[in-house]
C-alpha positions, 0 to 999 in steps of 0.5 A: 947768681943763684936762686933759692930752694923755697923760690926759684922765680928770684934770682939773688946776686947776692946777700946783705951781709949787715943785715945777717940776724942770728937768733938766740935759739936751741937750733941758732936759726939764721936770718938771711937778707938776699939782693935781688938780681934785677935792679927794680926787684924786690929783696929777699929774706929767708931763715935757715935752720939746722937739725930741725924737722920742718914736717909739722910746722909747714903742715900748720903753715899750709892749715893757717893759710887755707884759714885765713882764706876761709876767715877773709871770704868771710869779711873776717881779717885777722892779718895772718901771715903765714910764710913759706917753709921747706924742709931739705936734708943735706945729709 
């Protein structure tokens, strides 16, 4: 069992190995299906990436959500999704 960095309230058991997605990028970014612990709970999906500086994009993440707040308390739904993204070093 273990948890994850962006989300530490899911504890995975483990990954859905068939489901593992490379994309055809200059950085190769993966996309990781995880197995929720408990039985009834919601699976996880996660991408990591490599030698990639994530400052600016989790800047626009929070920009867009903090938008799209303002856009729904105004009757305006223009079905953003802005997803979590945290930069780590393992250097």
């Amino acid at each position: 069992m273990f948890t994850l960095a962006i989300n530490p309230k899911y504890i995975l058991r483990d990954f859905q190995y068939a489901k593992l997605h490379v994309f055809n990028s200059k950085k190769v970014p993966l996309m990781v299906h995880g197995i929720n612990q408990q039985p009834k709970g919601e699976n996880f999906i996660t991408m990591f990436k490599n030698g990639d500086d994530l400052r600016q994009d989790i800047l626009t993440l929070q920009v867009l959500s903090i938008m799209d707040k303002i856009w729904l308390e105004n009757d305006l739904d223009l079905k953003m999704t802005a997803y979590k993204a945290i930069g780590t070093d393992c250097e």
